[in-house]
N, C-alpha and C positions, 0 to 999 in steps of 0.2 A: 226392696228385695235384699235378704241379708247377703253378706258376699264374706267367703270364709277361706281362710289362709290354716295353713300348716305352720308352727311353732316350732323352732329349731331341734332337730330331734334327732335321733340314730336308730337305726333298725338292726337287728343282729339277732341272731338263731342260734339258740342250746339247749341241750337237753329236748331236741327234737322238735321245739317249737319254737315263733316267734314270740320278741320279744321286742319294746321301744326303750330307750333312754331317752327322757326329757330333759330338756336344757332349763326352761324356766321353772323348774319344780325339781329340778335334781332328783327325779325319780322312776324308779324301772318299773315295769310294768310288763307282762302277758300279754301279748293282743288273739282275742277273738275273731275269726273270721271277718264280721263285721268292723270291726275299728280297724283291721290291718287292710282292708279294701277302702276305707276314707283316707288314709292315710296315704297308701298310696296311686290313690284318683287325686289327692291335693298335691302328692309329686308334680305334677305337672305344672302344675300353677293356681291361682287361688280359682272357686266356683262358687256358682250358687248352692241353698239347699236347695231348688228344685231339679239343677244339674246336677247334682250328685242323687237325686233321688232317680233321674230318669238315667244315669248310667251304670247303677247300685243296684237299681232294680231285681236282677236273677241273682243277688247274692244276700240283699240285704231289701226286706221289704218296709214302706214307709213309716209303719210305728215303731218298726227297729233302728230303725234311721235315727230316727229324733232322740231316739233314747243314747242310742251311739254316740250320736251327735253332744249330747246335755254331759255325759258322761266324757266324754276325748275334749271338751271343754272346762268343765271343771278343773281335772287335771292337767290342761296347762296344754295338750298339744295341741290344739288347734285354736283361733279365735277368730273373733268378726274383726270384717276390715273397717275402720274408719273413717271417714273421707276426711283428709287433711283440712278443711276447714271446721270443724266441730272435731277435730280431735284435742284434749285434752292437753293440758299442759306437763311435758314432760315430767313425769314424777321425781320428788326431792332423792337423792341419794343417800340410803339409811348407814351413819355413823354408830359405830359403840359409842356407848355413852362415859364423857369423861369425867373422872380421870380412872381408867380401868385399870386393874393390876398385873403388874408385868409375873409372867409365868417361870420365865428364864432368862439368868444372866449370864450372858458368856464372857469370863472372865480372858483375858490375852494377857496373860502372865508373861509374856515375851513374846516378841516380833523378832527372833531370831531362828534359825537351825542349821543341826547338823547335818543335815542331807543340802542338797544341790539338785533337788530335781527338776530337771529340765522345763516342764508341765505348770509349775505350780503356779499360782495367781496372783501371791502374795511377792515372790520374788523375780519372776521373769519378765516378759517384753511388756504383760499385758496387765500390771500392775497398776494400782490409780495413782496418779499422782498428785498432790497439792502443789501446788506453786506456792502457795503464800506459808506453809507451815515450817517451822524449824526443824521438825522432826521430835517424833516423839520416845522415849529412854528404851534401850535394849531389855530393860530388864525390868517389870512391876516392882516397886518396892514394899516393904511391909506394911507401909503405915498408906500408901494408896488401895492396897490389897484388904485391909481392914473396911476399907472407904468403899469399897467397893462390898463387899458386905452388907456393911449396913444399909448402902444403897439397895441392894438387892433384897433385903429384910424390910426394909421402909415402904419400898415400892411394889412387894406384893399383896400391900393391900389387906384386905380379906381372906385371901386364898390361907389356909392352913399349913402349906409349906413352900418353901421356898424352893426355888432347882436353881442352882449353880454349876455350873460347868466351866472345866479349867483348858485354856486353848492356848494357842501358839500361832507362828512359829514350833518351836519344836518343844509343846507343855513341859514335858520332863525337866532340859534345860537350866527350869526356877523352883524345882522342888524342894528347896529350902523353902522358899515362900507358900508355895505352893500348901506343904506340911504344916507351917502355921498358920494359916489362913483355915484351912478345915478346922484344927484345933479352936478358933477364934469362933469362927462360924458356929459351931454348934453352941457354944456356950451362950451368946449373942440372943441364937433364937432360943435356947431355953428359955432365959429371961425374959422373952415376950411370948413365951408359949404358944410356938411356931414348932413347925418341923423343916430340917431341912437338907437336901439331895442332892448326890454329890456325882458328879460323871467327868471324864477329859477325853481327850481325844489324845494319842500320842502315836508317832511312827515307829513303836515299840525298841529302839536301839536302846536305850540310856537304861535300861527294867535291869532293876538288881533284886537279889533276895531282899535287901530293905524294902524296897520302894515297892517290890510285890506285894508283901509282908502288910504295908503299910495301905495299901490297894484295898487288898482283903478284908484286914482286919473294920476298914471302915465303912466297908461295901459301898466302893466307888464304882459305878457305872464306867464299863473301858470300851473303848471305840478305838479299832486298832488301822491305821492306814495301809495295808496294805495290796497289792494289784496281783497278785497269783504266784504262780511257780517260780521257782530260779531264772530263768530266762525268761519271763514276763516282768518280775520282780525289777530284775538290773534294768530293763530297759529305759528308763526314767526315773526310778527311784535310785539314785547311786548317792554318794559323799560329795565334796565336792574334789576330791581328788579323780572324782571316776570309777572308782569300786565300789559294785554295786553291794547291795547292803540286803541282800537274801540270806545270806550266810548267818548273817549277826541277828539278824530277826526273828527267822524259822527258830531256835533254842529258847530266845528269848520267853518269844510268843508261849511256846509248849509249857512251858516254867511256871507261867502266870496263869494257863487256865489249869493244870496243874493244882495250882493253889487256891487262887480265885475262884468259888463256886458259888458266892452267895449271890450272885448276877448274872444274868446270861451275857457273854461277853460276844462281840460282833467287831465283824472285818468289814473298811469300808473302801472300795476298789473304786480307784480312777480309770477309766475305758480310755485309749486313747487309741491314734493311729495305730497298726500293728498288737494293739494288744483290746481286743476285741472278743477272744475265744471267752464269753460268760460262761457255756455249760463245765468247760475245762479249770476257769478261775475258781468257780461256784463247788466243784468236787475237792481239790486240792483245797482248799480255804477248811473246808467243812469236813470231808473226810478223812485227811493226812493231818493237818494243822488242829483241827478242833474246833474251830468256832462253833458260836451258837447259828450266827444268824449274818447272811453277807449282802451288801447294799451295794445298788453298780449307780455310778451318775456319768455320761460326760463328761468329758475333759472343757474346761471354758476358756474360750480359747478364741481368736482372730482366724478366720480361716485360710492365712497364709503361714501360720507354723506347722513346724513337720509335723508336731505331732497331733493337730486339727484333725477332726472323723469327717471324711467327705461323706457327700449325700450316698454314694454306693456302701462304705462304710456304718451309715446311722441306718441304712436297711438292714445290713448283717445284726444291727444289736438289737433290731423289732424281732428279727428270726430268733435270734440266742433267747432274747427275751421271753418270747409266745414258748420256743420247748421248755424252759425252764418252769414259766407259769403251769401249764400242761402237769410235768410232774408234780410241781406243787400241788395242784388241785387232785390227783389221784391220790397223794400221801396226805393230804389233810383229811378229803373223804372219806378215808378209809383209817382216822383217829392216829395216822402218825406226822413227827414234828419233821417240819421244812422250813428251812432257813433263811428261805429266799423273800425279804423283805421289803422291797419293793412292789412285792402284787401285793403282801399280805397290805400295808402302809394304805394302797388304792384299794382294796379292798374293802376296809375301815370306813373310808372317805364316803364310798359309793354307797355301805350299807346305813350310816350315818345321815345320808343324805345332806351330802355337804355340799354348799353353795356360795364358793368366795369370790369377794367381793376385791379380796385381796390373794396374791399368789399364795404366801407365808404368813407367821408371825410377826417377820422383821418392823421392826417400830410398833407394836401393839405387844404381843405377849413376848417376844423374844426382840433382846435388845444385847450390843458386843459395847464391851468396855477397852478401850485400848492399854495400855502398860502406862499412860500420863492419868487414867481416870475419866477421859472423854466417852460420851455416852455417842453409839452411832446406831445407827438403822440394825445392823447385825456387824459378826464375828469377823464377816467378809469386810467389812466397811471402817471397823476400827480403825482410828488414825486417819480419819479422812474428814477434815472440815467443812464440806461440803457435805456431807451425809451426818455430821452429826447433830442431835436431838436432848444435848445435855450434856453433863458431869455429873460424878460420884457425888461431886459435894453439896452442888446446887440443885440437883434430880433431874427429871424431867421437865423440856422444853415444851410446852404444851402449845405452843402457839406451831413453833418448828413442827410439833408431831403431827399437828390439825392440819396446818399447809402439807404437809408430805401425803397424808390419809385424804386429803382432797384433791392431790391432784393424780393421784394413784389405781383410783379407783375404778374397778371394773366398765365402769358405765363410761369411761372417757376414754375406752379403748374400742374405737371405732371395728377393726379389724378380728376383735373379738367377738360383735355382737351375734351373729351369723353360726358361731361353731358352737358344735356340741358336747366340744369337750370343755368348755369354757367354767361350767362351777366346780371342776377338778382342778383345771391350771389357770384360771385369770389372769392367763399373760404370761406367765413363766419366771422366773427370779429377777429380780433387780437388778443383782450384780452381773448376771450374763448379761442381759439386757445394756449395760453400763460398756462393759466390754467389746459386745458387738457393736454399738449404733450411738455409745457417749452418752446416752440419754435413760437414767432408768424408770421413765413413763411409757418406753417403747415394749411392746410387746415383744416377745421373745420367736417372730417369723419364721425364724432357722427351724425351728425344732415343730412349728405347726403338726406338716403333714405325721411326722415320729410321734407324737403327744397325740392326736387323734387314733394312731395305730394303735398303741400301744393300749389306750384307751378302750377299744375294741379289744382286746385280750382279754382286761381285768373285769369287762362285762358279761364276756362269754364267760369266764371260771366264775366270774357270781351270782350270774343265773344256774350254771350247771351244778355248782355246790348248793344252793338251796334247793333244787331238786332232791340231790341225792345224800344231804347230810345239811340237811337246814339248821338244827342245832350247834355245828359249829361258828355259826354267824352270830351267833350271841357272844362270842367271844369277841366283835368291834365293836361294841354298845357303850364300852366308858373308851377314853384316850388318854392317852400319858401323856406326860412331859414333852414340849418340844426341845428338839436335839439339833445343835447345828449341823453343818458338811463343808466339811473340812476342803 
């Protein structure tokens, strides 16, 4: 007698009906009368089909059963149970195949800046440290920045163009380098007719009409650090004398999208203790300031610093979260632009049908170069001999990348196998992970129940928007460039 289980899944209502998300199929689904009474008759625990037939009975008669049944298997929710002695041998874990081409290089033109803020990852309590490294040069020089180039030109492979991205400490900082290196860069891929893409991240203080000027003209991708209003602003982003740095920014900012329009330019907000109000960050950023488009993450962070988001805290930013998504979904169905890039980002994923195996890029398509030319896992990781996977000059460590992609992988995160938010987060970032628990094979726990919530948001506005304006979902069907977070 077959004996049949329920498949890790999510049930959630829009648009006035049910609906499932599948965990082993990263896929949504409608349920019919029929499928949403199996489903939730296997709530309970695994049955027979003849159990389910004799308690399905006045809802679902037995040649609909089977056909339910043939169909809620196919697609992955439900299967038969095996008895652990004839079950199969765990299946191999499916790798990209090597050597794949890296999509993004984050260049760290400098490990230094002019702010002082409190929060940051890179400079405060909760910073990684090497024991065994000298330390790596304040400042990229030209002829590593060149290295780094061609690294990133050699190493894309096939791909048709290249994406470089210029990072910090504080990018601006090395804009002498910075300015010949783009110069360098293009010339470099013409000669191997390539194309190639240019973005930074900066905490906008250092933007002069040059460097605007110079922004523009090459349609560089800008990603601007900023956390909200004047008193959101100061309250961890200051100098390192203690004055906060809103004043010097807000003109800056205006100046540059002012000028800058060949790109949509985006604000990307640190959440931290106290500064939590999204709907208020998200208006000011967008309405007052100008951006195109504003990204909220978490502060990463030990949960004994001030400014750590307690558990009461990471609920307030599910709420901030869910109104903001909300709006968004009424201004997109209704063909206007919303900024908020986070549901759109999950959005994409979900309509994609994405299934990672890994959290990110980091060590596959996205890779951080530090200011010496060490190749590491990501941006966050530069300058950390323990994370790192190469140099500019020698490439990629393939053995390093195999060992890190092996033991990384979804399938060896026991605590993951169970949720069904799992082929959107597989675990959560490394370098939180790294942060929280030392180890970045640990899943990222803290933020579970947040990540399944939030999850449930961006399912209900993607059921509700393909109801009521389906053709806007064609708009996730290609992906850009991966972008670090700063």
């Amino acid at each position: 007698m077959t004996v049949i289980e329920a498949r890790p899944h999510h049930r959630f209502e829009a648009a006035g009906r049910p609906f499932v998300y599948l965990a082993d199929s990263a896929s949504v689904f409608g349920l019919d009368d029929a499928a949403e009474a199996v489903l939730a008759a296997l709530a309970g625990g695994r049955c027979s089909r003849d159990e389910l037939a004799e308690r399905l009975t006045p809802v679902c008669p037995a040649e609909a059963l089977d056909e339910t049944l043939a169909e809620l298997e196919r697609v992955r929710a439900i299967a038969p149970v095996v008895p652990t002695e004839t079950r199969p041998d765990r299946p191999k874990k499916v790798f990209p195949l090597t050597p794949f081409p890296v999509s993004t290089t984050v260049i760290n033109v400098t490990n230094q800046c002019n702010l002082g803020c409190t929060y940051c990852y890179e400079y405060g309590d909760d910073r990684i440290v090497d024991t065994g490294r000298n330390g790596a040069p304040k400042f990229m020089t030209e002829e590593t920045a060149r290295q780094s180039v061609d690294f990133a030109l050699r190493e894309s492979g096939s791909n048709p163009v290249a994406h470089i991205t210029f990072f910090g400490g504080e990018t601006l900082l090395n804009f002498r380098v910075l300015k010949k290196t783009v110069a360098y860069a293009r010339e470099r891929a013409a000669m191997l007719g390539k194309g190639v893409d240019f973005s930074l991240t900066t905490n906008a203080t250092l933007l002069t009409d040059e460097i605007i000027e110079f922004l523009a003209e090459n349609e560089i991708g800008v990603t601007v650090s900023m956390d909200g209003p004047r008193d959101l602003q100061n309250r961890f982003r200051v100098f390192h004398d203690g004055r906060g740095s809103y004043d010097v920014v807000a003109p800056k900012v205006k100046a540059l999208l002012a000028r800058h329009r060949s790109r949509p330019i985006g604000a990307r907000v640190t959440l931290t203790a106290g500064v939590l109000d999204v709907r208020r960050i998200y208006r000011h950023l967008t309405e007052e300031i100008g951006f195109h488009e504003v990204g909220f993450a978490p502060v990463t962070s030990k949960d004994a610093r001030a400014w750590a988001i307690d558990g009461t805290g990471m609920e307030r930013v599910l709420a901030e979260f869910r109104a903001l998504a909300l709006e968004w979904l009424e201004a997109v169905a209704a063909g206007r632009h919303h900024g908020f890039s986070n549901v759109r980002e999950t959005l994409q994923e979900i309509h994609q049908g994405m299934s990672k195996a890994y959290p990110c890029g980091a060590g596959l398509g996205l890779v951080g170069v530090s200011t010496d030319g060490q190749v590491a896992l990501c941006h966050r990781f530069a300058g950390s001999d323990a994370h790192r996977i190469g140099s500019v000059d020698t490439g990629i460590d393939r053995v390093a990348q195999r060992e890190f992609l092996e033991r990384h992988h979804i399938d060896d995160k026991p605590d993951c196998q169970s949720c069904f938010a799992r082929p959107l987060c597989a675990g959560g970032c490394y370098h939180e992970a790294h942060t929280r628990y030392g180890d970045t094979t640990h899943a990222n726990l803290h933020f579970c129940r947040w990540v399944r919530g939030w999850t449930d948001v961006c399912l209900r506005v993607y059921a509700e928007l393909a109801e009521r304006n389906p053709a806007v979902l064609a708009r996730f069907e290609t992906t850009g460039a991966a972008e670090p977070v700063s």
